[in-house]
C-alpha positions in Angstrom: 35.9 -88.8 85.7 34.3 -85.4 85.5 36.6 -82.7 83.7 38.4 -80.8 86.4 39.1 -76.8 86.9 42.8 -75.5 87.0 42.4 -75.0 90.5 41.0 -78.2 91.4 43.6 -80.0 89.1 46.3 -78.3 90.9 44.9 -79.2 94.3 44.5 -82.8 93.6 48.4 -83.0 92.2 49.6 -80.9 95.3 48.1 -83.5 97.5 49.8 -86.8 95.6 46.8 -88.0 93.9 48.3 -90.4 91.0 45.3 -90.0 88.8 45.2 -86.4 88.9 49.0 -85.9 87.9 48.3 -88.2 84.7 45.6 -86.1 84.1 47.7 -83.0 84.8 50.9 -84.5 82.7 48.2 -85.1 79.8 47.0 -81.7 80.0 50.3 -80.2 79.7 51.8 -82.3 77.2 48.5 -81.7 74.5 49.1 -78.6 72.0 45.5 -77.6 71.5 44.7 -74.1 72.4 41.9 -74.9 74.7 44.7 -77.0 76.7 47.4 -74.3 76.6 45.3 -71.9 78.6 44.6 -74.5 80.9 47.7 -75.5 81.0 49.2 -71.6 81.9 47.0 -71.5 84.6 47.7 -74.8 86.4 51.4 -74.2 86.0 50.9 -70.9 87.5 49.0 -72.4 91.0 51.8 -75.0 91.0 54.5 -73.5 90.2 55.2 -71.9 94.1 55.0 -75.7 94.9 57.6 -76.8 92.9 61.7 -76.1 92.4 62.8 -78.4 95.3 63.7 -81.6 93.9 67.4 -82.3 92.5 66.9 -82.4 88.6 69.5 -85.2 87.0 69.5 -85.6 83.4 71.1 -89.2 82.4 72.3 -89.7 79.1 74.2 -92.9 77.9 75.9 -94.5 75.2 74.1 -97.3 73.4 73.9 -100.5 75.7 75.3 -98.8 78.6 71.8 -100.5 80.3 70.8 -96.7 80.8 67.3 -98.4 82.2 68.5 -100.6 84.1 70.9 -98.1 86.2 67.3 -95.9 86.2 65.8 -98.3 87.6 68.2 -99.8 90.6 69.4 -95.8 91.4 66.0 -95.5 91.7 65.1 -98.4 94.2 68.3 -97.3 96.6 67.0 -93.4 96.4 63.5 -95.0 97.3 64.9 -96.7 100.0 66.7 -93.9 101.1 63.1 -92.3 102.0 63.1 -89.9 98.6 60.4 -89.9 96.0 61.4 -90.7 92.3 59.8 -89.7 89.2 61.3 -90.7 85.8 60.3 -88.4 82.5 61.7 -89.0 79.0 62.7 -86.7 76.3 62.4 -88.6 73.1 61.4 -87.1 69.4 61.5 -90.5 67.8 58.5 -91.1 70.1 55.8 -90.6 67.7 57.2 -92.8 65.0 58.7 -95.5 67.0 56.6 -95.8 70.2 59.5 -94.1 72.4 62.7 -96.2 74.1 61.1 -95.1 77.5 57.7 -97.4 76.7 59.9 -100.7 76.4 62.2 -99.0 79.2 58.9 -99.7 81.6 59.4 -103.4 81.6 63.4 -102.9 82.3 61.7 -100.5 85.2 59.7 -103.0 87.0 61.0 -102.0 90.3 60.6 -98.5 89.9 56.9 -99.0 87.9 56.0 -101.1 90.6 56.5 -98.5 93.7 53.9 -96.1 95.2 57.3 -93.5 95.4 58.1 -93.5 91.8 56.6 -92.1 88.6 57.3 -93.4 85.6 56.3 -90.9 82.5 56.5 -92.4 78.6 57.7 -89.2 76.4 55.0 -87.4 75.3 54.6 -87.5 71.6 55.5 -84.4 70.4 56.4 -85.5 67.1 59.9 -83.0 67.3 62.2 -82.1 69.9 60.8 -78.9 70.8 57.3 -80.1 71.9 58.8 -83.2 74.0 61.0 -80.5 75.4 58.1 -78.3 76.1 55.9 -81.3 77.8 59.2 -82.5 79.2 59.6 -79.0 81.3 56.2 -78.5 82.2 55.5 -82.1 83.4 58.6 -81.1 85.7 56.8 -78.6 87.7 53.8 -80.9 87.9 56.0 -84.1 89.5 57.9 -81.4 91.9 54.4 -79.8 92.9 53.4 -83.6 93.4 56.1 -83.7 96.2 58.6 -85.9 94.1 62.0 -84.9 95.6 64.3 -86.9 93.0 63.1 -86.1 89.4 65.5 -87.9 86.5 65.0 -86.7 83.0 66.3 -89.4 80.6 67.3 -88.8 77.2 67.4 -91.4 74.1 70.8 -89.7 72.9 69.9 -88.9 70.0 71.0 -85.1 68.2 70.1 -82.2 70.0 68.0 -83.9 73.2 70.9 -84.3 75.1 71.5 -80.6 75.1 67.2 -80.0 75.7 68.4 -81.9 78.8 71.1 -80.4 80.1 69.5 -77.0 79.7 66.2 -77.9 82.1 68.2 -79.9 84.6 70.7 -79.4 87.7 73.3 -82.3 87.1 73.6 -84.4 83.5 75.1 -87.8 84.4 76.6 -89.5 81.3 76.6 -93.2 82.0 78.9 -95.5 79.4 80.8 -98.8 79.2 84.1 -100.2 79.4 85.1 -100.9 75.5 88.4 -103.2 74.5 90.3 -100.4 72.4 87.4 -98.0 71.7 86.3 -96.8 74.9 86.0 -93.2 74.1 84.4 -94.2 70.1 80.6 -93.1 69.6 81.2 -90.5 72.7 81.0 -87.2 71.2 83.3 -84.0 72.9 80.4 -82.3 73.0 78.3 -84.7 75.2 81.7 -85.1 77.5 81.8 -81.1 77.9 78.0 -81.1 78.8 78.4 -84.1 81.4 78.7 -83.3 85.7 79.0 -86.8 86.3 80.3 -89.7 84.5 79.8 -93.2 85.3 81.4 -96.4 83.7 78.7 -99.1 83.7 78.3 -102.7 83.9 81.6 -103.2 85.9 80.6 -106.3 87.3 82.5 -110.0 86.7 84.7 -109.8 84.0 84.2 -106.6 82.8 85.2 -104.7 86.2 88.8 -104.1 85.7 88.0 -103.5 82.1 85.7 -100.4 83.8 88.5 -99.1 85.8 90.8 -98.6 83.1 87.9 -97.1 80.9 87.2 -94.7 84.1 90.6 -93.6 84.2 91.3 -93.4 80.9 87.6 -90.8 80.5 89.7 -88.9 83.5 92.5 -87.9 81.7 90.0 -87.2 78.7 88.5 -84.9 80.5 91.4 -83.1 81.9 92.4 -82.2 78.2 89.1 -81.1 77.3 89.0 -78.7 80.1 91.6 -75.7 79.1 91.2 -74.5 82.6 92.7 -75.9 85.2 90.7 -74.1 87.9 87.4 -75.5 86.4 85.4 -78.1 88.4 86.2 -81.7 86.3 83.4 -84.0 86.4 84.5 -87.2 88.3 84.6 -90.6 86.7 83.3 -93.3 88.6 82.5 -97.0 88.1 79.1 -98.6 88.7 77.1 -102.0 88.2 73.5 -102.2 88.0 73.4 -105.6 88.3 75.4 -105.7 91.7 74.9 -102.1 93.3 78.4 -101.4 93.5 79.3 -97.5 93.4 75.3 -96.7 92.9 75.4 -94.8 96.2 79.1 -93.0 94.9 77.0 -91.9 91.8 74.7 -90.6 93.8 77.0 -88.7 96.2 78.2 -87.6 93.4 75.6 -85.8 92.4 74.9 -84.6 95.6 78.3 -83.2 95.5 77.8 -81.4 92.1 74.7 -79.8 93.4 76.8 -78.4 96.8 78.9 -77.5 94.6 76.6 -75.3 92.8 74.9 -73.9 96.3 78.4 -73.0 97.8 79.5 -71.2 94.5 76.2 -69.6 93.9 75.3 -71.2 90.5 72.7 -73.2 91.4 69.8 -70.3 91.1 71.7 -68.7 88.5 71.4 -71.6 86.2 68.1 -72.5 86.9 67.2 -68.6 85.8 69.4 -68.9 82.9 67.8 -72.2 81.7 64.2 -70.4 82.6 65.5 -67.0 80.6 66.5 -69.9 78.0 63.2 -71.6 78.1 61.4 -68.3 77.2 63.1 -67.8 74.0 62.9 -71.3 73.1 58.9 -70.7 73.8 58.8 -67.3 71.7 60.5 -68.4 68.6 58.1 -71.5 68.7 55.4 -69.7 68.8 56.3 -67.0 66.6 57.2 -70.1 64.0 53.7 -71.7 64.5 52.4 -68.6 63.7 54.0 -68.1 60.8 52.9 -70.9 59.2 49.4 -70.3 60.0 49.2 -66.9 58.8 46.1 -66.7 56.2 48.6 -64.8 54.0 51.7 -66.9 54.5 49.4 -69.8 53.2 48.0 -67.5 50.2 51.6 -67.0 49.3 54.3 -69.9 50.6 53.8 -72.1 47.3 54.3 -69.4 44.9 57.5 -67.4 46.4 58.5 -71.5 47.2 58.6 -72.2 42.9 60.2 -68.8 42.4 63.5 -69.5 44.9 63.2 -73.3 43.0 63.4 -71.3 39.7 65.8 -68.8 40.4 63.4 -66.0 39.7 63.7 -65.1 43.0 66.3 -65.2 46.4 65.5 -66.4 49.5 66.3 -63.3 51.0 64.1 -61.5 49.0 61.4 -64.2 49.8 61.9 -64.4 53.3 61.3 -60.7 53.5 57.9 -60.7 51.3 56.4 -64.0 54.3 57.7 -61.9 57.1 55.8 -58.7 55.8 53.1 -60.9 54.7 52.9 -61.9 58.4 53.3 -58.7 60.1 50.0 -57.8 58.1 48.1 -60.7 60.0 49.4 -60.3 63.4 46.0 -58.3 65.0 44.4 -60.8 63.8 46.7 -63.9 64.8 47.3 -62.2 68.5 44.5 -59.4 69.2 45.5 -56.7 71.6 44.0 -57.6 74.9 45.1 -55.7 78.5 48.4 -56.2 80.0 48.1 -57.9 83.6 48.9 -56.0 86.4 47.9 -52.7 85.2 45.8 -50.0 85.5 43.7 -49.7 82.4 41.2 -47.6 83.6 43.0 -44.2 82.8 
């Protein structure tokens, strides 16, 4: 296949063709240079395209048969007449191979289906770079003319929050426990989640769920101090069955009116952009940092003085950062703002 312009890339994607969004998602998701100023420019023709699917993030506990529930909500959303596209945000991609890989097989339905997407995490290596990909791959699905996008997260550290901060709703899907129901859970993951769902209630295990789902209610209503604030509802489901699939769902849907009628929904799609654009500048900033010709000449030796005590790290810190300031022309030559007259 002949190597594609920006503009031709973004047309392709735009009108649904599958082997022009893997090419786009592989474009996006590479860090070389080359790539990144392709990459700026396709996002830019696509980016008026996307913004109109709902963004769910879907976090779970481990063995809550996260892929499974993927897969089945996906089928019903499918069947519904939507278009489903599945992206993963997993750092322990490069070392392990990424949950999402294996996931595939527990995804046969959705792998299977001309309306779904299926995207392993990109291997970033760290959480920032699957973040990155993650985000931009967004835009690309959405510009594609996927209406449901779900951004699933390994739960492990910080991705749960890199997914919460580039989605609409985060769903936290767990399982009905004898005695430890709330154990491995942490407050932190329960104050992120919109949604909650109690898994595998099916057979034996379904009253089990109920009492798990109510006893997560009243969790919640002692997390939350205010008693005015929005409390996520807690809701049972089975993967296996279908039962309460379309009530998750709904539930969603609900979260997101929610968000329209109050006005929060644009707000906290600019907030996570404004967000984003941070995230991007200390990055690259960083990267920079540690390619600097005289950070390089001088990281070893100011390293064995802090080791030796000869020297603090504040005082170190300072002698890279000026060390850096030196090599910024050269790192980032001047070149003429967009939009203006230059021409005196």
């Amino acid at each position: 296949m002949r190597r594609l312009k920006p503009a031709e890339l973004a047309e392709q994607v735009m009108a649904g063709s599958r082997p022009h969004i893997a090419r786009a998602i592989t474009l996006v998701e590479s860090s070389r240079a080359d790539h990144r100023e392709q990459t700026k420019t396709l996002l830019r023709l696509l980016r008026p395209a996307s913004g109109q699917s709902v963004r769910v993030g879907i976090t779970g506990v481990p063995g809550a048969g996260k892929s499974t529930f993927i897969d089945a909500l996906g089928v019903r959303l499918i069947e519904a007449g939507h278009r489903v596209a599945v992206l993963a945000v997993d750092p322990s991609s490069s070392r392990t191979g990424g949950s999402i890989l294996g996931d595939r097989t527990r995804m046969a339905a959705l792998t299977q289906s001309e309306d779904a997407y299926v995207r392993p995490s990109p291997s970033g290596g760290h959480l920032g770079g699957v973040a990155r990909a993650t985000r931009e791959s967004m835009i690309v699905m959405e510009a594609a003319g996927f209406d449901v996008v779900l951004v699933e997260t390994v739960g492990v550290g910080q991705s749960e929050v890199a997914v919460a901060g580039m989605v609409d709703t985060f769903l936290l899907i767990t399982l009905a426990r004898a005695g430890d129901q709330l154990q491995g859970i942490k407050r932190g993951i329960l104050e992120m989640a919109d949604v909650i769902t109690v898994n595998k209630a099916d057979g034996e295990h379904e009253g089990e769920a109920r009492v798990t789902a109510r006893e997560l209610s009243i969790a919640m209503k002692l997390i939350t101090s205010d008693p005015n604030a929005r409390r996520p509802p807690v809701l049972t489901s089975s993967s296996l069955t279908g039962k309460g699939l379309d009530e998750v769902w709904q539930a969603v849907l609900d979260h997101r009116a929610y968000l329209e009628q109050h006005g929060g929904l644009e707000p906290r799609r600019a907030r996570q952009q404004i967000e984003w654009l941070w995230s991007l500048v200390e990055g690259e900033v960083l990267d920079a940092v540690h390619n600097s010709p005289r950070v390089r000449s001088q990281r070893a030796g100011i390293e064995a003085e802090i080791a030796a005590n000869e020297l603090s790290a504040l005082e170190g810190a300072d002698d890279l950062v000026r060390a850096f300031v030196t090599d910024v022309p050269v790192l980032w030559p001047p070149r003429p703002l967009t939009g203006l007259d230059t021409t005196g």
